[in-house]
C-alpha positions in Angstrom: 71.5 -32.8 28.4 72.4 -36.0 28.3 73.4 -38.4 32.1 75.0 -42.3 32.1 75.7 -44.3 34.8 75.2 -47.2 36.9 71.9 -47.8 36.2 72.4 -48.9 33.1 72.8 -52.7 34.6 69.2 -52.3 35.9 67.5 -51.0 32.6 68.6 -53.8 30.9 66.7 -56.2 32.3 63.2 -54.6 31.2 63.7 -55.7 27.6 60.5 -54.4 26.5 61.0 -50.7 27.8 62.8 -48.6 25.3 61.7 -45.1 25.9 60.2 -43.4 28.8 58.9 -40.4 27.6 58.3 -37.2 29.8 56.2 -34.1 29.2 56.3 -31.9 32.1 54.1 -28.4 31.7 53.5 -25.8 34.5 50.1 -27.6 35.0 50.5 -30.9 33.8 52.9 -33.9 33.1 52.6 -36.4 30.7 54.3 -39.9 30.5 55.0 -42.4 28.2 56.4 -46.1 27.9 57.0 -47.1 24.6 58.4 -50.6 23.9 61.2 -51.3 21.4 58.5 -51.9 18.5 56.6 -48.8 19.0 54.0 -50.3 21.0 52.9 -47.5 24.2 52.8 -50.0 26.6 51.5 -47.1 29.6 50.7 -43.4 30.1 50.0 -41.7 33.4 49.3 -38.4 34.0 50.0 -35.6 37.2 50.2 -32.5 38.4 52.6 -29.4 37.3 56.5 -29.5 37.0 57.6 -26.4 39.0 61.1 -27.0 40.2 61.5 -23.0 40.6 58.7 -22.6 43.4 59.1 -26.5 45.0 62.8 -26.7 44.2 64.0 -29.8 42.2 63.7 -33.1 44.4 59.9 -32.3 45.4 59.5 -31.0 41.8 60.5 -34.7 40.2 58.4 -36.2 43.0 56.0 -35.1 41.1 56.9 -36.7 37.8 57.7 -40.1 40.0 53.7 -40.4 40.8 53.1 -40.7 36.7 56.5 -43.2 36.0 55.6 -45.3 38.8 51.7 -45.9 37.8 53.0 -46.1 34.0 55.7 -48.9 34.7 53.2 -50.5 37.1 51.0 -50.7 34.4 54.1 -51.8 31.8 55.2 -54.5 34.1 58.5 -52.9 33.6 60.9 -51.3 36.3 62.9 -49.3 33.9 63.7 -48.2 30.4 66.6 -47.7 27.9 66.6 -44.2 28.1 64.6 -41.2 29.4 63.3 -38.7 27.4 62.4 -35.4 29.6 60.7 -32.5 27.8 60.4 -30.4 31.1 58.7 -26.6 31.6 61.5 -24.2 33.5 64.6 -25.7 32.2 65.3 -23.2 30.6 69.0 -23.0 30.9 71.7 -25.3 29.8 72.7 -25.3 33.7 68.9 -26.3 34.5 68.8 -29.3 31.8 72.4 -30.5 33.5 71.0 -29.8 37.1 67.6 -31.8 36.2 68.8 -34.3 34.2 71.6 -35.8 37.6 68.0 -35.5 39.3 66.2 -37.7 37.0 69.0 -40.6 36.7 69.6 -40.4 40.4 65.8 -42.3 40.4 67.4 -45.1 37.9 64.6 -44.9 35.3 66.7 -45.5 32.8 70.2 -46.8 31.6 70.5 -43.0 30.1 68.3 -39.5 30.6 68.5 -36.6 28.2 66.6 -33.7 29.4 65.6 -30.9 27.2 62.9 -27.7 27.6 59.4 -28.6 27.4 59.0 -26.5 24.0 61.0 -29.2 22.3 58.3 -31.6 22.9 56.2 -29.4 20.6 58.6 -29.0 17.7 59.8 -32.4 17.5 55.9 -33.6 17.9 54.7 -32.1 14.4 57.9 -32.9 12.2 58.7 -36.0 10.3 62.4 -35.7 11.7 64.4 -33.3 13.9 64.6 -30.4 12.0 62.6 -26.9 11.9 61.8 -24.1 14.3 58.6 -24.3 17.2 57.8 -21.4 18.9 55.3 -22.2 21.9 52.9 -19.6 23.6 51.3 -20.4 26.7 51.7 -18.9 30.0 54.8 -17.6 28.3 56.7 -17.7 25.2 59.3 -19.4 24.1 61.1 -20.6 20.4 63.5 -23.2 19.7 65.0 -24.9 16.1 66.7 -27.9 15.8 68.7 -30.3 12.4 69.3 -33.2 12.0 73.0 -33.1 12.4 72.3 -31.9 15.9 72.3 -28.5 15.7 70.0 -26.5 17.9 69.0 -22.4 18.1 67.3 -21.6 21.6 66.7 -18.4 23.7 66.9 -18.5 27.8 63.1 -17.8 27.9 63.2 -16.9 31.8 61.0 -13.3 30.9 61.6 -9.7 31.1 65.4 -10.5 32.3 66.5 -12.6 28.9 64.5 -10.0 26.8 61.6 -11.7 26.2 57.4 -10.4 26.0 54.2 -12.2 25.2 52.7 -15.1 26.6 49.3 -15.2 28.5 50.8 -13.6 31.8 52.5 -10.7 29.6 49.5 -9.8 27.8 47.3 -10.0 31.0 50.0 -7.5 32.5 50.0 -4.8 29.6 46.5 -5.3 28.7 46.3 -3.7 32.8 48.3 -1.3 32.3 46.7 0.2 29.8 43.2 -0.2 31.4 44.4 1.5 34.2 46.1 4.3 32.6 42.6 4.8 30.9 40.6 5.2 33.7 42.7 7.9 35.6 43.4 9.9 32.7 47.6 9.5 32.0 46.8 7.1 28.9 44.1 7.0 25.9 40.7 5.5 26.3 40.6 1.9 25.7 37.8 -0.8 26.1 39.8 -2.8 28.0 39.0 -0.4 30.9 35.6 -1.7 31.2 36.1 -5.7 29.7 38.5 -6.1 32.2 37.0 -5.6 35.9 33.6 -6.6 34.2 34.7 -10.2 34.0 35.7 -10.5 37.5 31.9 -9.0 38.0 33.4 -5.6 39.0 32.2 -2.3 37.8 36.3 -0.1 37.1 39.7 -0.6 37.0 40.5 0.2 40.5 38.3 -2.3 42.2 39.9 -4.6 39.7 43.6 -3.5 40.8 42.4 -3.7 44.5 40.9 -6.7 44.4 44.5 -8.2 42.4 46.1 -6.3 45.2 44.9 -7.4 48.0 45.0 -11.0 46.5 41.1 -11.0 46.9 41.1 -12.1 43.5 43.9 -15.0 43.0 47.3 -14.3 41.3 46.9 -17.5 38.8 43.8 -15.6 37.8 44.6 -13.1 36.1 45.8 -15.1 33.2 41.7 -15.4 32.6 42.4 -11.7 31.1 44.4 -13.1 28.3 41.1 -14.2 26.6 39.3 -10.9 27.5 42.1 -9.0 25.8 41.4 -11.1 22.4 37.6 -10.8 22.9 37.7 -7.2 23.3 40.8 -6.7 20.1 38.1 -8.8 17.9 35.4 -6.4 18.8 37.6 -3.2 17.1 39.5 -1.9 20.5 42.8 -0.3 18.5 44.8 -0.7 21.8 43.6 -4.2 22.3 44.3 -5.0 18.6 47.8 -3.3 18.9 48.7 -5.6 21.9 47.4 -8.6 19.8 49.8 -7.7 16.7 52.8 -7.2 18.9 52.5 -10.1 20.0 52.5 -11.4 16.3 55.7 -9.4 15.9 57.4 -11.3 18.5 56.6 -14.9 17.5 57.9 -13.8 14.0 60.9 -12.3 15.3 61.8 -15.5 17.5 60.9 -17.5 14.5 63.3 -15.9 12.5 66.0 -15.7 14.4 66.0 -18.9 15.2 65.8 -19.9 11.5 68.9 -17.5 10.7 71.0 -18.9 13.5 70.5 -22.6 11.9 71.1 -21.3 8.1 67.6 -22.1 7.6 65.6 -18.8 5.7 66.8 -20.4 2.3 65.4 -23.7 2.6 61.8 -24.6 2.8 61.3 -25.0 7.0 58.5 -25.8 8.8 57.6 -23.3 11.7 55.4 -24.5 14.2 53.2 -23.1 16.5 52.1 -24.1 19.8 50.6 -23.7 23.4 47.2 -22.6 24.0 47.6 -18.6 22.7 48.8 -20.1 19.2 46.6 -23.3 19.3 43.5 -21.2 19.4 43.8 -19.7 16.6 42.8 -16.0 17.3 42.2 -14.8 13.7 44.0 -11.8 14.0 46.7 -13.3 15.5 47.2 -15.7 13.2 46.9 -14.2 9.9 49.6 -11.5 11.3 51.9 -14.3 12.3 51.7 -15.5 8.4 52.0 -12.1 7.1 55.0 -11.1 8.9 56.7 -14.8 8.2 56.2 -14.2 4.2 57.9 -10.9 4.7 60.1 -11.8 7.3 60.9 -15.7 6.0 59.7 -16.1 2.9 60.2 -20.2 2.5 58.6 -20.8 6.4 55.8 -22.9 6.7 53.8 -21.8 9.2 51.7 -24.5 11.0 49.5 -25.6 14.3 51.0 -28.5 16.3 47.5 -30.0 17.5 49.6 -33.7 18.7 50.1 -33.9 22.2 53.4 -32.8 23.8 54.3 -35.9 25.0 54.6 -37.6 21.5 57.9 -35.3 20.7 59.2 -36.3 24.2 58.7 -40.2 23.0 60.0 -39.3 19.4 63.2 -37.4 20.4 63.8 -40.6 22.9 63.7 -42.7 19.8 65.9 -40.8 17.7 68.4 -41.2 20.7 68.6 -44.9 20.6 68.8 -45.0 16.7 65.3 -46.6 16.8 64.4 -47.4 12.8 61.6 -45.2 11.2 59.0 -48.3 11.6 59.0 -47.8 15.2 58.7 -43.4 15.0 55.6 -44.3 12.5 54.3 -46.7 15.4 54.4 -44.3 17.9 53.1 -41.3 15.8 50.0 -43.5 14.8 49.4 -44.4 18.9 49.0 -40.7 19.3 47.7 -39.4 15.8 45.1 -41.8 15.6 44.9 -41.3 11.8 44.8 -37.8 12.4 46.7 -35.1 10.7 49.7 -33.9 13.6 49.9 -30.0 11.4 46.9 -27.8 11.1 47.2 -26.6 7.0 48.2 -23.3 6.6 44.9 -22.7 4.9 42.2 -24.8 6.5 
């Protein structure tokens, strides 16, 4: 979403300032200012954007600790516009909501804020146009053309339909465990990888300790990576979990590419966050096979450029900026490397 205003008299006096570029994860945020020529004048980093536990203004105090060391370090006060690529607005409501936030600090003449997951698809495309679907903590998919035309999904969990990501996997991948040891489900390894990597010796000194909050909530994402682990070693309902999962990054995929006519043309399908970054060899190879099925003319492929380049990218094809400038910027953050992982490495 896209805010105007008043502030437009202040951004143009910092000629140089073009783009300020946002990437704002649960854990992390990212920022960028890139001069009119492509140069990246400044980057600053800081903590999580979580404007659903802090609520909004603390939340963007948060982002104002990275702009103001980045435009310190620019000599610049302000931009031309604001690019935000920010976790948890998810809804169009959210982007409006966040984006009135974000001009009310007069960063820029104009703010467009979109979901973080953006970031990710526009970072490993040579223009606008093609499908990302990004699993992390959670999962989310989103496509975008040229002409402006854009497929999303709320992404807000179990509410708006969705499953998978590290903290949905950690959850089943309990469940199951549990079930196992008391008797009302199959035998599973999990039952026994699980509490071991906490050092405990069952399930319910695992549930206990997750309970009683003896053992962190943000922790139990570390079972994500067990869950793998123990699906690689031949568990069938640890592998089952893992090609679910597959099922539903296909599915998103392709919807996505229906709803923006797409599955006939030659698209590029990205995948990102730190599930799809790693690579899990089972996950991936399922992905592919249920894409060539599903969407035969996809092209499945890693982002491995950081976030923050889409953010800076979609800020330039806001202000028309020529393709000199996108190649400028994409070299700043590439550094000669390749921004897509081939399909067969």
């Amino acid at each position: 979403m896209t805010s105007s205003g008043p502030g437009a008299h202040a951004a143009a006096g910092s000629a140089s300032a073009s783009v300020l570029a946002v990437d704002a994860g649960n854990s992390k945020t990212d920022v960028a200012v890139v001069a009119r020529d492509g140069r990246v004048l400044a980057e600053a980093r800081a903590g999580g954007f979580q404007p659903h536990a802090l609520g909004v203004r603390q939340a963007v105090d948060t982002l104002a600790e990275a702009v103001d060391r980045a435009f310190a370090e620019a000599g610049v006060t302000s931009a031309d516009h604001v690019s935000a690529c920010l976790a948890n607005a998810d809804l169009p409501v959210e982007e409006e909501q966040l984006a009135a936030a974000l001009h009310a600090r007069a960063w820029g003449a104009s703010v467009e804020v979109r979901n973080d997951t953006f970031a990710i698809l526009r970072a490993g495309v040579a223009e606008p146009r093609g499908v990302a679907v990004v699993c992390g903590a959670g999962i989310n998919c989103v496509g975008m053309r040229p002409d402006g035309r854009i497929a999303r999904f709320p992404a807000i969990g179990r509410l708006s339909g969705d499953w998978g990501g590290g903290g949905g996997l950690a959850e089943e991948a309990v469940w199951y465990a549990a079930r196992a040891e008391d008797g009302r489900g199959g035998p599973t390894a999990l039952a026994r990888s699980l509490p071991a990597h906490f050092g405990l010796d069952s399930m319910y000194a695992l549930i206990e300790a997750l309970h009683l909050k003896h053992i962190a909530h943000e922790r139990r994402h570390e079972l994500t990576p067990v869950l793998f682990a123990t699906a690689a070693d031949g568990d069938p309902v640890a592998r089952a979990l893992v090609d679910r999962l597959a099922d539903e990054v296909a599915t998103m995929a392709g919807v996505a590419l229906s709803r923006l006519g797409l599955l006939d043309e030659e698209t590029p399908v990205l995948l990102g966050g730190s599930i799809l970054a790693a690579r899990h060899p089972q996950l991936d190879d399922r992905i592919r096979e249920l894409l060539a099925e599903r969407a035969p003319k996809a092209v499945p492929q890693v982002v491995t450029a950081s976030p923050v380049l889409g953010s800076a990218l979609l800020g330039l094809d806001h202000v028309g900026a020529p393709d000199e400038v996108h190649a400028r910027v994409r070299t700043h953050y590439e550094g000669g490397r390749r921004v897509l992982t081939p399909e067969n490495p």
